[in-house]
TORKOL-4160 file (C-alpha; in steps of 0.2 Angstrom, whole numbers, padded with zeros to 4 digits, m for minus):
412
<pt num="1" X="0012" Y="0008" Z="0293"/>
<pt num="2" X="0031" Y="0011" Z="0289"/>
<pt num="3" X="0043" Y="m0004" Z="0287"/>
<pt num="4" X="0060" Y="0003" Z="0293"/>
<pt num="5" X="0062" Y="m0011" Z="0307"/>
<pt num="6" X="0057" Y="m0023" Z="0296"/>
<pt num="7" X="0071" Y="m0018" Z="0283"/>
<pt num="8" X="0083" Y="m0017" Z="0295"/>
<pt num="9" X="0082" Y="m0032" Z="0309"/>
<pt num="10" X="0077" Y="m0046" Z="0296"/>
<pt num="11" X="0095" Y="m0056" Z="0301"/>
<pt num="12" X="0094" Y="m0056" Z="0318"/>
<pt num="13" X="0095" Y="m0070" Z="0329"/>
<pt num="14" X="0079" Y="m0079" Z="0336"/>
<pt num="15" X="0072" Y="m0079" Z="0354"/>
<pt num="16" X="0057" Y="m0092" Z="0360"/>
<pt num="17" X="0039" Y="m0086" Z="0359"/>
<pt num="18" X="0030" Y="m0079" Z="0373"/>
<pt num="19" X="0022" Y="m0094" Z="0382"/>
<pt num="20" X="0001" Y="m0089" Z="0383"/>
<pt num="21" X="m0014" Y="m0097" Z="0386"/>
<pt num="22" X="m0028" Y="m0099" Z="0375"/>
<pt num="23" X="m0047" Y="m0097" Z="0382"/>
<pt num="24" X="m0062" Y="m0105" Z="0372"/>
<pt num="25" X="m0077" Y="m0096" Z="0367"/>
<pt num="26" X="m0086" Y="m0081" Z="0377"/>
<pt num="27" X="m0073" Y="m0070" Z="0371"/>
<pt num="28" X="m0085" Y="m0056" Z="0375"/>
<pt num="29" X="m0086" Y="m0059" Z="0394"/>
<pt num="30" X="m0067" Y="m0049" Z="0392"/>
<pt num="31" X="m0066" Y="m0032" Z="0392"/>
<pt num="32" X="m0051" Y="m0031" Z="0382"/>
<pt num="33" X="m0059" Y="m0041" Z="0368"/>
<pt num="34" X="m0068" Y="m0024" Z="0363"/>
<pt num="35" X="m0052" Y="m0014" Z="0362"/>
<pt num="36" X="m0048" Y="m0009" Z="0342"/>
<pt num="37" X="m0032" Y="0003" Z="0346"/>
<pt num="38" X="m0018" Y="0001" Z="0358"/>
<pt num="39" X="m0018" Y="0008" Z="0376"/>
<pt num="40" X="m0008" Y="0012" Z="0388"/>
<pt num="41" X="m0008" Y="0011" Z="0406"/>
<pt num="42" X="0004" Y="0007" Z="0423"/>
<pt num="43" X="0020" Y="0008" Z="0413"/>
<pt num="44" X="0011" Y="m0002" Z="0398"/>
<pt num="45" X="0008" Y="m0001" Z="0382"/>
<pt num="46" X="m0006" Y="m0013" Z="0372"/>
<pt num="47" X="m0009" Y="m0018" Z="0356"/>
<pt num="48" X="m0025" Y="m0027" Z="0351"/>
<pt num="49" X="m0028" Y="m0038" Z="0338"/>
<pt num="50" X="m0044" Y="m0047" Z="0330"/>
<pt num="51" X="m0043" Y="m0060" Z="0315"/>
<pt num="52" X="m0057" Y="m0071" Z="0309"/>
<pt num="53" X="m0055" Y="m0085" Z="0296"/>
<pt num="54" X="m0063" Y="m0102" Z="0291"/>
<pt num="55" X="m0048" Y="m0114" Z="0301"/>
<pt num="56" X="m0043" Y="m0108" Z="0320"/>
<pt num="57" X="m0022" Y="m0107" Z="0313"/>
<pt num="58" X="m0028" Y="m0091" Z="0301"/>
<pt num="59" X="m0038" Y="m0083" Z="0312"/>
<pt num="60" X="m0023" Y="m0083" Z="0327"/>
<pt num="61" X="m0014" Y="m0080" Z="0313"/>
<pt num="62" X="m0024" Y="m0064" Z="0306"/>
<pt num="63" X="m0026" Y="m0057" Z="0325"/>
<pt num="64" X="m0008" Y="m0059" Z="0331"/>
<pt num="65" X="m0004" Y="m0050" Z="0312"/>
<pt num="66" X="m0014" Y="m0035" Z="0316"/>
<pt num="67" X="m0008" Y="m0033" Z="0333"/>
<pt num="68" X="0010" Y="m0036" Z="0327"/>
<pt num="69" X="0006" Y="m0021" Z="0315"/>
<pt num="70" X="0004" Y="m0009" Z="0329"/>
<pt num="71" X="0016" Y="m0014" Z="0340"/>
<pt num="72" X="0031" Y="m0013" Z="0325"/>
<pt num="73" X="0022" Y="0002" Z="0319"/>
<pt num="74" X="0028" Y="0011" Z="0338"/>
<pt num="75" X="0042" Y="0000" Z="0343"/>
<pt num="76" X="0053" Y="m0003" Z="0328"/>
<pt num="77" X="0053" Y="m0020" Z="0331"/>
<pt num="78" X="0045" Y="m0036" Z="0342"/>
<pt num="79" X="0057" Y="m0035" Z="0358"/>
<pt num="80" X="0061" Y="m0053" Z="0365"/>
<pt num="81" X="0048" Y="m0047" Z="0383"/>
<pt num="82" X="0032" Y="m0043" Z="0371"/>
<pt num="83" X="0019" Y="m0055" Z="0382"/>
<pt num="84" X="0007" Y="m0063" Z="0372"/>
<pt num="85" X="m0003" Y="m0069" Z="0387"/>
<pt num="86" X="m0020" Y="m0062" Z="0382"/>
<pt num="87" X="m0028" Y="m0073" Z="0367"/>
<pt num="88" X="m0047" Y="m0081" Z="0365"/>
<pt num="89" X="m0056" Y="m0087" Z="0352"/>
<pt num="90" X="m0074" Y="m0093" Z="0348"/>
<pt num="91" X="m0081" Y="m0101" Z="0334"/>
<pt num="92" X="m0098" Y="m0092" Z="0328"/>
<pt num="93" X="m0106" Y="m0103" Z="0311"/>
<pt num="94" X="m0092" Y="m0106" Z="0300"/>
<pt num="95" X="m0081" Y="m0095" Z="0305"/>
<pt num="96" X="m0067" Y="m0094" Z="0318"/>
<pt num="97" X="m0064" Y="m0076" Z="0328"/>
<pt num="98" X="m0046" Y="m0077" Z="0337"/>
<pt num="99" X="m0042" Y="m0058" Z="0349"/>
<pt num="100" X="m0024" Y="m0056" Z="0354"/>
<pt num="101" X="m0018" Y="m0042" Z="0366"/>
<pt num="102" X="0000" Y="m0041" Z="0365"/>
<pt num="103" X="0008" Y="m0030" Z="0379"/>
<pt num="104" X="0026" Y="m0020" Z="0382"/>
<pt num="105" X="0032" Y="m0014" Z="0393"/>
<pt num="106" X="0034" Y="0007" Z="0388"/>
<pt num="107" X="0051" Y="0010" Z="0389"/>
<pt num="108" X="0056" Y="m0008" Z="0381"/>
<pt num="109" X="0047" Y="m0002" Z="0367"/>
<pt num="110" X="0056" Y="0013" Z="0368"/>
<pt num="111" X="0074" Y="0003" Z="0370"/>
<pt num="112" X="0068" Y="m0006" Z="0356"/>
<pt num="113" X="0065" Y="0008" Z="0345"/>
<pt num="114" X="0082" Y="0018" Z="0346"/>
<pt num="115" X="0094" Y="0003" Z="0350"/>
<pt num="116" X="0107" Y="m0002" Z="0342"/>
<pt num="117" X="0113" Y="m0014" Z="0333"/>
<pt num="118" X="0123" Y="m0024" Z="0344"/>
<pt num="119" X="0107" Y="m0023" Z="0357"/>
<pt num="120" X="0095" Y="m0025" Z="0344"/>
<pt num="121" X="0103" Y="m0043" Z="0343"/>
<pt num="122" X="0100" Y="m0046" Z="0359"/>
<pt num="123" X="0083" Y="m0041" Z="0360"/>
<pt num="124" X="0073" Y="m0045" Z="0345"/>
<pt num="125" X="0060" Y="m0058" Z="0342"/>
<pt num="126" X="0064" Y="m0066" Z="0327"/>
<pt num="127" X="0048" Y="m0080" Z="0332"/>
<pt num="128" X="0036" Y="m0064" Z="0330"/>
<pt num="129" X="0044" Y="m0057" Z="0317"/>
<pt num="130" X="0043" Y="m0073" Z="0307"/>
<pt num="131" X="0023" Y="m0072" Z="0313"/>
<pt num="132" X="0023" Y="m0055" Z="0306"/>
<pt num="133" X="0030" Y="m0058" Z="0289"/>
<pt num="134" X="0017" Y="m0072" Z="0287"/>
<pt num="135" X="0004" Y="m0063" Z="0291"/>
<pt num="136" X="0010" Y="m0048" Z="0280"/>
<pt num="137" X="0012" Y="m0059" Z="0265"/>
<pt num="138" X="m0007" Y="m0068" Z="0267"/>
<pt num="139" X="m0013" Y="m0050" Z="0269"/>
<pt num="140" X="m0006" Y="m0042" Z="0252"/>
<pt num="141" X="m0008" Y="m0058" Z="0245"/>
<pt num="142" X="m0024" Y="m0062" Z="0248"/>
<pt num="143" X="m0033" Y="m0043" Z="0248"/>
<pt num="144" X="m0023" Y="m0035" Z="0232"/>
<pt num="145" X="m0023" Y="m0051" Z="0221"/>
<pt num="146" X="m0030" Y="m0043" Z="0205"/>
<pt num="147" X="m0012" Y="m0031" Z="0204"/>
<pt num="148" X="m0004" Y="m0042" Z="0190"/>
<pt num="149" X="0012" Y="m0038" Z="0179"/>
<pt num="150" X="0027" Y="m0024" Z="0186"/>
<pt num="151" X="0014" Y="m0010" Z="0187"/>
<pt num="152" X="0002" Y="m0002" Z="0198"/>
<pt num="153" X="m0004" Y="0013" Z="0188"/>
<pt num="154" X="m0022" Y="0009" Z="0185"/>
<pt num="155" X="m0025" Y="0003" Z="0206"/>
<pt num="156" X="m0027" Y="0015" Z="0221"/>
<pt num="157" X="m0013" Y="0022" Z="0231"/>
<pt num="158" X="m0018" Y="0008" Z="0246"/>
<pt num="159" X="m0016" Y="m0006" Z="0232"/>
<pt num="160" X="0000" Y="0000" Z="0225"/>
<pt num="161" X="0007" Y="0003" Z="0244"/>
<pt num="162" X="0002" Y="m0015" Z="0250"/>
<pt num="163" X="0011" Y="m0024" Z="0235"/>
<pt num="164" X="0027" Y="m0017" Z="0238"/>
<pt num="165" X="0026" Y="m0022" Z="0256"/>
<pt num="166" X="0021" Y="m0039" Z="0248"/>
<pt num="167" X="0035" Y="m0040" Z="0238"/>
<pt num="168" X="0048" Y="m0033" Z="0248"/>
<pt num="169" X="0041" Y="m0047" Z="0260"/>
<pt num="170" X="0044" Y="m0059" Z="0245"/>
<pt num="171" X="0063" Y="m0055" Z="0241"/>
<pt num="172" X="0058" Y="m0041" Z="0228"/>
<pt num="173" X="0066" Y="m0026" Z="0233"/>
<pt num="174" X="0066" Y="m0020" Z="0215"/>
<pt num="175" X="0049" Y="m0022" Z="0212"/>
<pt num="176" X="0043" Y="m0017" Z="0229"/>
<pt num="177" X="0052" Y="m0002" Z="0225"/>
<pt num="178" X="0043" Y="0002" Z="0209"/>
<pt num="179" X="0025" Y="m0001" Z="0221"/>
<pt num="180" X="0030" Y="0009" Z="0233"/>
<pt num="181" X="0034" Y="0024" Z="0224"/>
<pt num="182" X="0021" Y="0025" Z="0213"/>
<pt num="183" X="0008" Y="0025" Z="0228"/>
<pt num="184" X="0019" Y="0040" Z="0234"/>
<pt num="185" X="0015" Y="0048" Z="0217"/>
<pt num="186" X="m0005" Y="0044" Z="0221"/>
<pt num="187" X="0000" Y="0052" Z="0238"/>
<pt num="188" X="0000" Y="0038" Z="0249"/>
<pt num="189" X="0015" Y="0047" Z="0263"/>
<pt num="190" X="0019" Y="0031" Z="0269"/>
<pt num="191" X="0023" Y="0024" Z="0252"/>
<pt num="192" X="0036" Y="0038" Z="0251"/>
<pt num="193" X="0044" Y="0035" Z="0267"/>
<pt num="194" X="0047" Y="0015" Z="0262"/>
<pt num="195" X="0051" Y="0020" Z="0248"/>
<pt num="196" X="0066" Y="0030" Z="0252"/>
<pt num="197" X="0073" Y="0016" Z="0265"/>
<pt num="198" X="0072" Y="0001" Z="0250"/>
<pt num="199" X="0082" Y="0014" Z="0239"/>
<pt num="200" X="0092" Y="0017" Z="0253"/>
<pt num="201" X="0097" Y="m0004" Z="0256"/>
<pt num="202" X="0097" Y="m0004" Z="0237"/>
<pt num="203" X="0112" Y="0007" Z="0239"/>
<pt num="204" X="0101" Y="0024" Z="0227"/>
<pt num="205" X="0106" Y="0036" Z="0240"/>
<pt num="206" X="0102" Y="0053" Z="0226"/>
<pt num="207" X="0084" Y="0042" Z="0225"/>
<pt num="208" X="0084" Y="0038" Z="0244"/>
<pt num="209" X="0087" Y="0058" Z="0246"/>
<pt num="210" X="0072" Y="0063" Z="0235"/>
<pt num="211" X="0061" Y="0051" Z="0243"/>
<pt num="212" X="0063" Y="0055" Z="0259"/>
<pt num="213" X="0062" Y="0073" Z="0253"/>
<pt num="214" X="0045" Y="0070" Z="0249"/>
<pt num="215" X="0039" Y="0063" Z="0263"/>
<pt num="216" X="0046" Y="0077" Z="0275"/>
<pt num="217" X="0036" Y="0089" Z="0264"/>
<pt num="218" X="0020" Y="0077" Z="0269"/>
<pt num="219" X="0022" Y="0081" Z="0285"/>
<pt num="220" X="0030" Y="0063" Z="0290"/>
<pt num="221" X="0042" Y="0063" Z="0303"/>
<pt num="222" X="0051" Y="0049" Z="0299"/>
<pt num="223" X="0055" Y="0056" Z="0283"/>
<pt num="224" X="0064" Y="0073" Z="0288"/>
<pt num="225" X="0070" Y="0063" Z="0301"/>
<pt num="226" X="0079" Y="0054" Z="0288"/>
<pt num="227" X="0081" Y="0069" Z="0276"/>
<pt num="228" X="0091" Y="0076" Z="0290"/>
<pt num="229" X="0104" Y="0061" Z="0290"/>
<pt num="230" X="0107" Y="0065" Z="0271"/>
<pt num="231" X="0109" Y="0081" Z="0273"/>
<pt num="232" X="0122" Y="0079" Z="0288"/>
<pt num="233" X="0132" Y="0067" Z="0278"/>
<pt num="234" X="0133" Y="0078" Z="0263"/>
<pt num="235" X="0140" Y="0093" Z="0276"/>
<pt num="236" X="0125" Y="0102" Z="0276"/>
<pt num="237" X="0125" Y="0105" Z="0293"/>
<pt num="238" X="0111" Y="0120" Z="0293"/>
<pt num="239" X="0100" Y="0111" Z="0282"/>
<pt num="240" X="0100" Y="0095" Z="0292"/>
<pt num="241" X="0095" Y="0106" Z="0309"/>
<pt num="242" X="0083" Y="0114" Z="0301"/>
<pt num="243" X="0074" Y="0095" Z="0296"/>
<pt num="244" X="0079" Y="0089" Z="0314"/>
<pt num="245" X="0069" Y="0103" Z="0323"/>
<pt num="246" X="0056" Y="0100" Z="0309"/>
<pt num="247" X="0055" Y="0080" Z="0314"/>
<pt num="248" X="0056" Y="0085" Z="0334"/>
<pt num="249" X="0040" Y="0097" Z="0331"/>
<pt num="250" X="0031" Y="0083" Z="0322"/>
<pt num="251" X="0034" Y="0070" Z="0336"/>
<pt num="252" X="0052" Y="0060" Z="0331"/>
<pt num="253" X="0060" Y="0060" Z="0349"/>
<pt num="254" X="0076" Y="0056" Z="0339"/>
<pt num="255" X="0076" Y="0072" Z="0332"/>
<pt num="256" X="0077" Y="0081" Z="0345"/>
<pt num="257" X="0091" Y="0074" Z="0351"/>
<pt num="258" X="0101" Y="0077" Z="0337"/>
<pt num="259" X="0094" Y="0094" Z="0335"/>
<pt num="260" X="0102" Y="0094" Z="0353"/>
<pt num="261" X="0121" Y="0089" Z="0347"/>
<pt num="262" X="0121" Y="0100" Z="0335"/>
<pt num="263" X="0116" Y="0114" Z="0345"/>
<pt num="264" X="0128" Y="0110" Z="0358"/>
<pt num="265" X="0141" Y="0106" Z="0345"/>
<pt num="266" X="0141" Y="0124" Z="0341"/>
<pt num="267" X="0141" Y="0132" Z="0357"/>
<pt num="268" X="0121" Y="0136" Z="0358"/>
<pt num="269" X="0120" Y="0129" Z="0376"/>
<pt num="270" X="0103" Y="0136" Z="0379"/>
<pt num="271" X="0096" Y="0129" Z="0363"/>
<pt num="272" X="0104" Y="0112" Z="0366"/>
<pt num="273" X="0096" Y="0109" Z="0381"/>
<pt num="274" X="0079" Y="0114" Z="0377"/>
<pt num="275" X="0079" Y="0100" Z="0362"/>
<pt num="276" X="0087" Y="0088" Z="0374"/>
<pt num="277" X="0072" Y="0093" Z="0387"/>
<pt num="278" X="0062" Y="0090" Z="0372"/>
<pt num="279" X="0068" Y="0072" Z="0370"/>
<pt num="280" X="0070" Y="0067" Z="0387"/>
<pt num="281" X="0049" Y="0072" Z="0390"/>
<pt num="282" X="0046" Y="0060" Z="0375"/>
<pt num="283" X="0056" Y="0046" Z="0383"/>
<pt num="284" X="0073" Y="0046" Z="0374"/>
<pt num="285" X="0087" Y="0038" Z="0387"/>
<pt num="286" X="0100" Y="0048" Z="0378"/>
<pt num="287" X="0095" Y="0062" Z="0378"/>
<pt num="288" X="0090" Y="0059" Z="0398"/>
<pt num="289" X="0107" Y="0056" Z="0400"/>
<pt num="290" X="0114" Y="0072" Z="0393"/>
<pt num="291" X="0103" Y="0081" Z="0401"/>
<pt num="292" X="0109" Y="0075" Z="0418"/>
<pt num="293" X="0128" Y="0075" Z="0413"/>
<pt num="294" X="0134" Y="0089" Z="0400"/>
<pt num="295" X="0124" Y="0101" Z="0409"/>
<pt num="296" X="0126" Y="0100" Z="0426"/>
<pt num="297" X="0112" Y="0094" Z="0432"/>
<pt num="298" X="0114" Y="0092" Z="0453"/>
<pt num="299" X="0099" Y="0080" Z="0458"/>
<pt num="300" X="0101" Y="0067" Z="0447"/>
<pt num="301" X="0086" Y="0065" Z="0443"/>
<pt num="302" X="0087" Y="0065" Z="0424"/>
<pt num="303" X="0101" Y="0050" Z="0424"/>
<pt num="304" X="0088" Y="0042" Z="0435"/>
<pt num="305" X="0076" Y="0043" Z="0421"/>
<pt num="306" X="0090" Y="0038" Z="0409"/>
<pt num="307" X="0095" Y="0022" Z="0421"/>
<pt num="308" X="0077" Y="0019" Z="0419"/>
<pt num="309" X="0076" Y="0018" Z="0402"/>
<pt num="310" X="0088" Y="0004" Z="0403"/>
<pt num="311" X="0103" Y="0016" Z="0398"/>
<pt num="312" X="0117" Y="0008" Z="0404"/>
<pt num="313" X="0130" Y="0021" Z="0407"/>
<pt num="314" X="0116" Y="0033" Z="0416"/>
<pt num="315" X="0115" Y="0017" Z="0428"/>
<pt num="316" X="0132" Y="0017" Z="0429"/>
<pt num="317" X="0134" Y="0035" Z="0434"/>
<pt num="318" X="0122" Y="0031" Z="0446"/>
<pt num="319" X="0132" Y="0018" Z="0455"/>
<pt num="320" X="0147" Y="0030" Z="0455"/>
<pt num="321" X="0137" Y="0044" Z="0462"/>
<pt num="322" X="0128" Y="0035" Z="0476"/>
<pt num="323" X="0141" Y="0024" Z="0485"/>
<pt num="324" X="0130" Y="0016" Z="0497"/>
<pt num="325" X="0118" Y="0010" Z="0482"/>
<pt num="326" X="0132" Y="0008" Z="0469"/>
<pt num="327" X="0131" Y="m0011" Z="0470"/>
<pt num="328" X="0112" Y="m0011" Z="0464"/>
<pt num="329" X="0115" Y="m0001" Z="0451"/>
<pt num="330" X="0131" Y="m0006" Z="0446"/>
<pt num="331" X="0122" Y="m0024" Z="0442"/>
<pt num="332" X="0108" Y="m0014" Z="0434"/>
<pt num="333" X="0119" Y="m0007" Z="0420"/>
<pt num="334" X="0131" Y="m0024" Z="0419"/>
<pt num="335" X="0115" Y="m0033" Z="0414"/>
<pt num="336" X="0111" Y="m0019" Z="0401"/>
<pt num="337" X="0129" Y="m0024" Z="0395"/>
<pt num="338" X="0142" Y="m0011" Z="0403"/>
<pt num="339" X="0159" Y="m0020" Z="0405"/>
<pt num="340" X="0165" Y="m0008" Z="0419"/>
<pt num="341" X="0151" Y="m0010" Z="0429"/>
<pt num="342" X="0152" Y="m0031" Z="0429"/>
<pt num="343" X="0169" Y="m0028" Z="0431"/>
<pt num="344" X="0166" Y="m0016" Z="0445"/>
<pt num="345" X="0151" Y="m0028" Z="0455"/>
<pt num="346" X="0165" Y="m0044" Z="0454"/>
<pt num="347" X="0177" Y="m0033" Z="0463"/>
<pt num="348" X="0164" Y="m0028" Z="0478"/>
<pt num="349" X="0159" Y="m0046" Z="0478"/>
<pt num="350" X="0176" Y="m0053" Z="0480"/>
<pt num="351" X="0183" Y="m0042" Z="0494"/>
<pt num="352" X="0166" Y="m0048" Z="0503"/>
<pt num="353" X="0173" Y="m0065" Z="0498"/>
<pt num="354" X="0159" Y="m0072" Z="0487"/>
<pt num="355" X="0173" Y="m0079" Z="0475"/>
<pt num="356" X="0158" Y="m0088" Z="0465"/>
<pt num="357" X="0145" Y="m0075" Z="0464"/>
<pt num="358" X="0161" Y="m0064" Z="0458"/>
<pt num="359" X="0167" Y="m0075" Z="0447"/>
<pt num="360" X="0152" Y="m0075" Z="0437"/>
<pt num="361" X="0154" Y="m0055" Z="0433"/>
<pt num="362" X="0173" Y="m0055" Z="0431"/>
<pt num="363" X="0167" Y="m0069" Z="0416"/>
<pt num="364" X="0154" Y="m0059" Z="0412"/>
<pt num="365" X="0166" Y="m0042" Z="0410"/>
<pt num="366" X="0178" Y="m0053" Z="0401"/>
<pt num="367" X="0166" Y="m0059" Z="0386"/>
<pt num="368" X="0160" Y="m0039" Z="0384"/>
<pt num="369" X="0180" Y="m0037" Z="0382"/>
<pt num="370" X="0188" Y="m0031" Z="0400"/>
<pt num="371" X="0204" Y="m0039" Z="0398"/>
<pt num="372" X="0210" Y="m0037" Z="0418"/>
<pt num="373" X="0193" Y="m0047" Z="0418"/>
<pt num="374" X="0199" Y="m0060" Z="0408"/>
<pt num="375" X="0213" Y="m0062" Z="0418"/>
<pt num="376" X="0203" Y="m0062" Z="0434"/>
<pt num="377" X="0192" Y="m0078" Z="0430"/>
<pt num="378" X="0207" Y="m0086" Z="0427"/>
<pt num="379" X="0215" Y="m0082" Z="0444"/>
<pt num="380" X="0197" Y="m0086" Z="0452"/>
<pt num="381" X="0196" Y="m0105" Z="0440"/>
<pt num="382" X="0215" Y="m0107" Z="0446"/>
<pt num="383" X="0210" Y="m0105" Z="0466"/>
<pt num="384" X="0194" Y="m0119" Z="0463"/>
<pt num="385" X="0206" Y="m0131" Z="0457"/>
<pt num="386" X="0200" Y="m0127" Z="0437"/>
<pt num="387" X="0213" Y="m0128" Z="0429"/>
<pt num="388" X="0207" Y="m0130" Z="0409"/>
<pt num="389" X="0195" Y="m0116" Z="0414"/>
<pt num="390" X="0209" Y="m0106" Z="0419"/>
<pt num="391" X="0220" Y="m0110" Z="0405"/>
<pt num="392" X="0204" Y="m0103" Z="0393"/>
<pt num="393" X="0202" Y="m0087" Z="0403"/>
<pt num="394" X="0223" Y="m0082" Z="0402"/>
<pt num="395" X="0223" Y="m0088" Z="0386"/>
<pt num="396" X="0210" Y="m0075" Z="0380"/>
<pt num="397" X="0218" Y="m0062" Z="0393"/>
<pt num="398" X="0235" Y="m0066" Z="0382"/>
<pt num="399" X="0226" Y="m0063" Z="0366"/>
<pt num="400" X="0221" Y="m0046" Z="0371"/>
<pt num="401" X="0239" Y="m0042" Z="0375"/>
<pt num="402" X="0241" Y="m0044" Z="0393"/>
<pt num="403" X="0258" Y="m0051" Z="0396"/>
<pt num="404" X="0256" Y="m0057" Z="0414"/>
<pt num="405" X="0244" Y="m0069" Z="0409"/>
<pt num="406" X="0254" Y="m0075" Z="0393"/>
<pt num="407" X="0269" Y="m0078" Z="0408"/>
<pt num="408" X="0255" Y="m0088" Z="0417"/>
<pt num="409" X="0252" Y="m0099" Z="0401"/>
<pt num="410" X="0268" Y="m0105" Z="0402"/>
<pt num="411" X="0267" Y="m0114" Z="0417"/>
<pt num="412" X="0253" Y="m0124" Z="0414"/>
């Protein structure tokens, strides 16, 4: 299990917990009980989990953990829709036996894999990832406690793998990174992966480089995925294809899109649009996109799938594209964030006169930085007798360097 979203979404903000139910004893009379890997079915995408412990907390505890452990392991992160509905537990002697089923949707899991950083703020769920890290730490903790000292050399791969995730997880980056790679010299291909992205935050990119060059050579996606970065960075253009069309074969859908941009970058339009085809089948929005816009596609059909994957700008496209439905997608891509398109749904809305339902889009389009839109919320305060609101609204507008709402300021 690698620990890339971990590393890189620990800051975000946090979001409320799933509300669920909890269902005492006969845990077996439900199917999903006897599930061990995740499935998938109707759009969705589950992930089981099974903890048994001495107190009821641990065991929900240990079962939420394992099925967290899946889910990051696919979807980069815990998005702020996992559903945590399905939960039982039973008490058999001493023991307590908790079974979680966390469910995603599939393509938020996808939106959460490749997202940004701006959305991954938005959509992370810092309650399970603070579950996660709890359960990660009672797990090395409690399972590799005879590791003692800053070595690992005399345990197996396993042992030295798990007490660099525990030490990263306590705040030892340096330590976790002397774990981790000695289970990638015992061969463990994770271990080399994680071991590359701690060198990587510690700021060793010559180490980060190496690292990630041995996992590629294991076969790990992940890793030429990575590999190709470096390589791109450093100007190797040819080299960092060649790992990205590596990474695509073995699965990373993020490879083959870049595979794709540099194929198109160089003018190999027939090449470029196979690896986005290859992208696009395994669910990358992007990639989607491109496929429906650079290369002239008439139907649509593929910046559907791109608008379905919660792309905002293939939603958008949409909208402009199909007139008598623009208003549905329009407010499909301003909820995923595109300023044009709340800017563009305000408009419709006010010549239809629903000046308050308008007014909440032109606000919206101001805070993701439309300036006209800023200016508008003021006009629209201004008309319902608002006038601090107002003064707010041109105020910002003037900021942004719209001089007729600076002119405005002065009359109040």
């Amino acid at each position: 299990m690698k620990i890339i979203l971990i590393i890189m979404v620990l800051s975000y903000s946090s979001v409320l917990w799933s509300f669920s139910l909890t269902f005492e004893g006969q845990c077996e009379k439900q199917d999903w009980v006897k599930e061990s890997a995740r499935t998938q079915w109707g759009g969705w995408v589950f992930f089981p989990g099974k903890g048994v412990a001495k107190t009821e907390d641990e065991a929900w505890l240990r079962a939420e953990g394992s099925a967290l452990e899946k889910l990051v392991g696919e979807c980069q992160f815990p998005h702020k829709e996992v559903k945590n509905h399905e939960r039982c537990v039973e008490k058999m002697g001493d023991d307590h036996i908790a079974y979680v089923r966390l469910s995603l949707l599939e393509a938020l899991c996808k939106e959460a894999r490749y997202a940004s950083d701006d959305l991954k703020k938005k959509i992370f769920n810092e309650a399970l990832n603070q579950r996660y890290k709890k359960f990660s730490k009672l797990d090395a903790k409690e399972t590799f406690q005879t590791v003692d000292g800053k070595t690992c050399e005399d345990k197996t791969a396993e042992e030295c793998y798990q007490w660099g995730r525990h030490e990263f997880f306590a705040g030892d980056q340096g330590l976790s990174l002397n774990f981790f790679e000695t289970a990638c010299k015992k061969g463990h291909v994770n271990a080399c992966f994680n071991s590359g992205l701690v060198a990587q935050k510690l700021g060793m990119d010559n180490k980060a480089r190496g690292l990630f060059t041995l996992a590629c050579r294991s076969k790990d996606a992940q890793g030429c995925l990575f590999l190709g970065h470096y390589e791109k960075s450093a100007g190797e253009k040819r080299e960092a294809l060649e790992h990205y069309k590596t990474a695509c074969e073995q699965g990373a859908e993020e490879a083959c899109h870049q595979a794709s941009g540099d194929f198109f970058e160089s003018a190999q339009m027939a090449l470029a649009r196979e690896y986005a085809d290859k992208a696009c089948k395994k669910n990358h929005a992007k990639a989607c996109y491109n496929l429906g816009q650079a290369f002239g596609e008439k139907d649509l059909t593929f910046t559907e799938k791109a608008c379905s994957l919660k792309l905002a700008i293939g939603c958008f496209k949409l909208g402009q594209s199909r007139p008598a439905k623009k208003m549905e997608y329009y407010k499909r891509a301003c909820e995923l964030g595109h300023a044009e398109s709340c800017a563009e749904v305000s408009a419709i809305l006010f010549d239809l006169k629903q000046e308050q339902t308008a007014l909440f889009y032109t606000k919206t389009a101001c805070k993701l930085g439309i300036v006209k839109s800023c200016h508008n919320s003021g006009l629209l305060e201004m008309k319902l007798g608002r006038k601090e609101e107002a003064r707010a609204f041109f105020g910002a507008a003037c900021d942004m360097g719209l001089t007729q709402s600076c002119d405005l300021l002065k009359t109040f």
